[in-house]
C-alpha positions in Angstrom: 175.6 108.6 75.5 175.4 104.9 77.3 174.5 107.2 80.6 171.5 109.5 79.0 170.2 105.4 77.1 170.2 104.0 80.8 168.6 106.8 82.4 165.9 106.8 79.4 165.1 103.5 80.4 165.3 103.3 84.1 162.4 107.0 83.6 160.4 104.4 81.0 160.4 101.0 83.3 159.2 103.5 86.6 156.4 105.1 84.8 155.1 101.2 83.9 155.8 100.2 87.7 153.5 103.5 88.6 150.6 102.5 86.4 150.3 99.5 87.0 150.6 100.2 91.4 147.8 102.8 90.2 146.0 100.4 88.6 146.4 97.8 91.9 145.3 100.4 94.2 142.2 101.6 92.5 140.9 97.8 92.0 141.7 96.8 96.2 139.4 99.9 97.1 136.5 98.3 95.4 136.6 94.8 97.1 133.9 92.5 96.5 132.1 91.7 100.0 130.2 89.2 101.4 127.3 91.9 100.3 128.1 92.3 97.2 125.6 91.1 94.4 126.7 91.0 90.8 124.9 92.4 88.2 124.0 89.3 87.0 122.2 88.6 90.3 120.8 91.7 90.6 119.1 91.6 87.2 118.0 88.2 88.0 116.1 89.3 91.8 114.5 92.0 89.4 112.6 89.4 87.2 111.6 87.2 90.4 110.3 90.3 91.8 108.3 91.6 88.3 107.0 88.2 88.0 106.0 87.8 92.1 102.1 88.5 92.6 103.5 92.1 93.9 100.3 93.8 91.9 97.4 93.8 93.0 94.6 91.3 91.4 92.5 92.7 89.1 91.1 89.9 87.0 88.1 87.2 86.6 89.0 83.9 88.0 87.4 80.4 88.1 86.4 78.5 90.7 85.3 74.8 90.8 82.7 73.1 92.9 82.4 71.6 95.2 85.2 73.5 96.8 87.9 75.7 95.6 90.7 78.2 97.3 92.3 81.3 95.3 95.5 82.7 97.4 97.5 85.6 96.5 100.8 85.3 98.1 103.6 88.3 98.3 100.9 91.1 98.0 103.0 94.0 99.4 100.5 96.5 101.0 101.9 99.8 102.1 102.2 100.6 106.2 98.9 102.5 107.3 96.7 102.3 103.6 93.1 101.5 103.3 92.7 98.8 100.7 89.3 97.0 99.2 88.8 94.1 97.7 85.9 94.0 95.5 84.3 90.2 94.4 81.4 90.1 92.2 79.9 87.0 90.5 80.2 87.1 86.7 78.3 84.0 85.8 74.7 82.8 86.5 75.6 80.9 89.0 75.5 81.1 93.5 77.9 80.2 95.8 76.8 79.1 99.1 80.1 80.3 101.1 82.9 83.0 99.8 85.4 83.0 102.6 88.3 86.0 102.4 91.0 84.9 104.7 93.8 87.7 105.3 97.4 86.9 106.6 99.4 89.8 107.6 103.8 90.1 107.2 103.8 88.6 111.2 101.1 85.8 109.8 98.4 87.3 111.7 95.3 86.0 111.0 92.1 88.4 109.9 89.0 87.0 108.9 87.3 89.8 107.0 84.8 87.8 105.2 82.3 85.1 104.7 78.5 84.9 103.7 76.4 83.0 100.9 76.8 85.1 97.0 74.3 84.8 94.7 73.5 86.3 91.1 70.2 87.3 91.9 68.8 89.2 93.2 71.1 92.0 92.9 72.3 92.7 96.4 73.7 89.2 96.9 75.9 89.3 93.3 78.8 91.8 94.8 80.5 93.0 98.3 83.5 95.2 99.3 85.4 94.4 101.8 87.9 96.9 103.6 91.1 96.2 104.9 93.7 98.9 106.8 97.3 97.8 107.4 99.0 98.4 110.2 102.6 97.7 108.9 104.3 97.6 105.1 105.1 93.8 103.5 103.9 91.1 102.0 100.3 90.1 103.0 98.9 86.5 102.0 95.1 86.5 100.8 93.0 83.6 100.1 89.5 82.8 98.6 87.4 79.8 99.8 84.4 78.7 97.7 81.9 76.0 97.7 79.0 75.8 95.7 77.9 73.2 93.4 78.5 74.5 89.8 81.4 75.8 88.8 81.4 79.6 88.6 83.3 83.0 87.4 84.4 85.8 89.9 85.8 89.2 89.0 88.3 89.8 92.0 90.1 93.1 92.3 91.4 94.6 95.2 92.2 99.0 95.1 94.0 100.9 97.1 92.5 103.7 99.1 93.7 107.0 101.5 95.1 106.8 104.6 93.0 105.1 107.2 90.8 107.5 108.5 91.6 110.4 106.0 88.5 109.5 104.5 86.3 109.8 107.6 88.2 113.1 108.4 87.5 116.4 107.1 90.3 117.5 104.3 90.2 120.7 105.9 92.0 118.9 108.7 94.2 116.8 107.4 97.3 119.4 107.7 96.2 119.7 111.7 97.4 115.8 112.4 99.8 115.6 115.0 99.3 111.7 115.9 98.2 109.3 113.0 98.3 105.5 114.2 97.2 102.0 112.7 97.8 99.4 116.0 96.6 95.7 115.4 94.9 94.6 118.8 93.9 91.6 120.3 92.0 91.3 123.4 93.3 93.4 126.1 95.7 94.6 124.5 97.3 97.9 125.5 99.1 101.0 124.2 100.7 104.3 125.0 101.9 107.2 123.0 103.6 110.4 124.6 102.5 113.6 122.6 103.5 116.9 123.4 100.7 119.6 123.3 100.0 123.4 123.9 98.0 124.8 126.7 94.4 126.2 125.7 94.1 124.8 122.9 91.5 122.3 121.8 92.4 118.7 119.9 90.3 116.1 118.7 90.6 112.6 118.8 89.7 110.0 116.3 89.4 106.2 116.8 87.8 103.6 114.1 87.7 99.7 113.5 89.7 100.0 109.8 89.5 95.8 109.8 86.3 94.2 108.5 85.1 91.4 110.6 83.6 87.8 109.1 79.7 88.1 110.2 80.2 84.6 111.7 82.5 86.2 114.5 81.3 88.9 116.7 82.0 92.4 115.5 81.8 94.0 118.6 84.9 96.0 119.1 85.5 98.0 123.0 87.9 100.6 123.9 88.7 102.6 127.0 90.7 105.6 126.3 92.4 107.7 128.5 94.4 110.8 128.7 97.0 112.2 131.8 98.5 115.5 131.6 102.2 116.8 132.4 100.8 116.9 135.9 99.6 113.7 136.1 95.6 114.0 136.1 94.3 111.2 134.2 90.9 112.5 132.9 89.1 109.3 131.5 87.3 109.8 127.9 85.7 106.7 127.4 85.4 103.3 129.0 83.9 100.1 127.4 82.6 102.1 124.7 81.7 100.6 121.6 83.3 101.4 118.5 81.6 102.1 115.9 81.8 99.9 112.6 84.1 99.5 109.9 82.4 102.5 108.2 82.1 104.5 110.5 84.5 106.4 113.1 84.2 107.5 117.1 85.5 111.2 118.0 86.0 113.6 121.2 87.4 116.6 121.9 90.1 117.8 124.8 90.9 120.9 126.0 94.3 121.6 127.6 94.9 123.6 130.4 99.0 123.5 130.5 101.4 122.7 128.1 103.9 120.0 127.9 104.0 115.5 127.2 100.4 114.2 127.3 100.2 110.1 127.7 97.5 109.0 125.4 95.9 105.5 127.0 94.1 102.8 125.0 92.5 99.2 125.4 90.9 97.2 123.0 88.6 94.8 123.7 87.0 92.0 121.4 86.2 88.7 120.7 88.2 87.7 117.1 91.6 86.9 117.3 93.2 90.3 115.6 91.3 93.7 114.8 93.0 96.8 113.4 92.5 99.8 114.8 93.5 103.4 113.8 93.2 107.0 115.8 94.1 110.1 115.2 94.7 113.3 117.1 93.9 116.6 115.4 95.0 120.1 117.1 91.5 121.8 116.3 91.5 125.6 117.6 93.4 127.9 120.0 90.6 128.0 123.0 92.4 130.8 125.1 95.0 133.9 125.0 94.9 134.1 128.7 98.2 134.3 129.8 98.5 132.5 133.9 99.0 135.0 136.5 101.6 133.4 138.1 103.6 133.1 135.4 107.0 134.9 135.2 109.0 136.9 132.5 111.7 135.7 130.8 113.3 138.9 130.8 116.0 140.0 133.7 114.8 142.3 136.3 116.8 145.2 135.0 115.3 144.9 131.9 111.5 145.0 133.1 112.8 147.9 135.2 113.4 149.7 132.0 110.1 148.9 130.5 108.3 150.5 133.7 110.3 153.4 133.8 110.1 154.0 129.7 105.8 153.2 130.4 105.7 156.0 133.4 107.1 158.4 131.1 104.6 157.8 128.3 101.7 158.3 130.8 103.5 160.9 132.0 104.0 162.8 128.7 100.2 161.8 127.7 99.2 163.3 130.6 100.5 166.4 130.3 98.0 169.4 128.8 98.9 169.9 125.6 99.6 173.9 126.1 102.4 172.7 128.6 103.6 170.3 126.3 104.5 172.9 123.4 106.0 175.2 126.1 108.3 172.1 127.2 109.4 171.4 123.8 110.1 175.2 122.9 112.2 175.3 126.3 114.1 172.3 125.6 114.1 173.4 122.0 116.0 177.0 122.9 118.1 175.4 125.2 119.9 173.3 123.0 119.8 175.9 120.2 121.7 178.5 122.9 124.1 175.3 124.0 124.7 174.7 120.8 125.5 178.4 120.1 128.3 178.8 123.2 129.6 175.3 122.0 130.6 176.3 118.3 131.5 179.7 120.1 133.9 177.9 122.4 135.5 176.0 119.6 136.1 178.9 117.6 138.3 180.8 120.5 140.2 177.6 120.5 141.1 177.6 116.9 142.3 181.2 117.0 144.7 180.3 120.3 146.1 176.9 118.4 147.0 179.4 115.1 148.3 182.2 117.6 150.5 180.1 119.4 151.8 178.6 115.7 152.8 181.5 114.9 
């Protein structure tokens, strides 16, 4: 009886012991890191974040003479988006200089705005001014004022379509095989390898997607080139002007063979940073043409078989058709009479196998 007690309680103290290495082991697999943020933390980053200028403005705000400066700071603006901010002048009052200054996540500066506002006449009471974005992040935005009242302006800044969607016909949109926003300053360079089909026509579209302060030179330059597998360049434009913020410049190219195109372009200009996006659209099939010295993938044996099946078609089709009936009623009794001596042959065989039995 003192035996079955022990054993009873050496079964009851194991069964702790495994709980509680169960409970050990199940803790050390979720071991707090150097990453690790606690909820408390996390809940606490969510409420810095809610209460961050992350949305964008939308609102009337005062500014006092004779100088006054508005800046948004942590506006995140999504990688490639047309965005416009929209000022108007709520009270009856002028401004003699708005300045909008843009700063992007690598503190590039943009100058996308400056002139004289005025209530009226009407023209000089509102402006939009557009902005594309090259990359996603925080972008810092600030208003400059002097005037010499004290005035009300509605800012609010929207968020539009995909830089040059808007210039490009919808129809089109699916086509895009190359969609780029590149900030450039001057002489600045870029490639990008594409791979494209032979006879088939693309078009290209480039456009300023930056507004430009009027007291700076808006005059934006590109040269634009494009070599084939090969290694023909073929030049498409050079020093050409492109057009303004509103607008777009386009081209089309036509391939002759397939395979990695190098798309070349240069910006020219005289502000400090412009953004610039282009597009590539594959447009229509030009050609079914297939090139006469090109090969078939098939083996030799196998194209052998498609000639010899094609001779017998132009064979057969050439035949009268009197001679063809005749042919099939030949081959047609033939088989009927070989078929005949065959079921012939087998019976004789049957009547040996049950003699023989026997």
């Amino acid at each position: 009886m003192g035996i079955r007690r022990m054993n009873y309680f050496i079964l009851f103290y194991f069964l702790i012991f495994l709980s509680i290495y169960g409970i050990y082991t199940r803790n050390s697999q979720f071991t707090v890191s150097d990453d690790y943020i606690s909820c408390e933390e996390y809940n606490q980053r969510m409420i810095d974040i809610k209460s961050s200028d992350l949305e964008l403005p939308d609102k009337v705000y005062t500014f006092l003479a004779p100088n006054n400066n508005l800046t948004f700071s942590g506006l995140y603006l999504e990688k490639e988006y047309m965005y416009y901010i929209y000022i108007e002048l709520v009270t009856p009052h002028n401004c003699s200089k708005m300045r909008i200054t843009i700063w992007d996540p690598d503190s590039k500066q943009f100058n996308v705005f400056e002139s004289e506002m005025f209530y009226k006449p009407n023209f000089g009471r509102s402006f939009e001014v557009p902005f594309g974005t090259e990359m996603a992040g925080q972008y810092r935005i600030e208003f400059y004022s002097e005037s010499l009242v004290n005035f009300n302006l509605y800012i609010r800044m929207e968020q539009g379509p995909l830089c040059l969607y808007d210039k490009i016909d919808s129809q089109e949109h699916d086509n895009i095989i190359l969609h780029e926003v590149t900030t450039f300053d001057n002489n600045k360079y870029k490639e990008h390898d594409i791979d494209l089909k032979t006879d088939v026509s693309y078009k290209f579209y480039i456009g300023r997607v930056s507004a430009i302060s009027i007291t700076e030179s808006n005059i934006v330059r590109v040269d634009y080139n494009i070599e084939d597998p090969n290694g023909v360049n073929f030049i498409i434009y050079t020093n050409n002007d492109l057009a303004d913020v509103n607008s777009i410049n386009s081209s089309s190219f036509g391939t002759s063979v397939a395979g990695e195109y190098e798309i070349k372009l240069r910006i020219y200009c005289s502000v400090a940073y412009v953004n610039v996006a282009y597009a590539m659209v594959e447009d229509y099939q030009i050609s079914d043409v297939i090139k006469v010295n090109e090969t078939s993938s098939k083996s030799s044996e196998e194209s052998d078989n498609i000639d010899l099946l094609e001779d017998l078609k132009s064979d057969a089709i050439s035949l009268p058709i009197e001679w063809t009936i005749a042919t099939f009623i030949f081959v047609g009794s033939l088989s009927g009479v070989m078929l005949v001596i065959l079921t012939n042959q087998r019976k004789k065989n049957l009547a040996r196998l049950d003699f023989k039995s026997k």
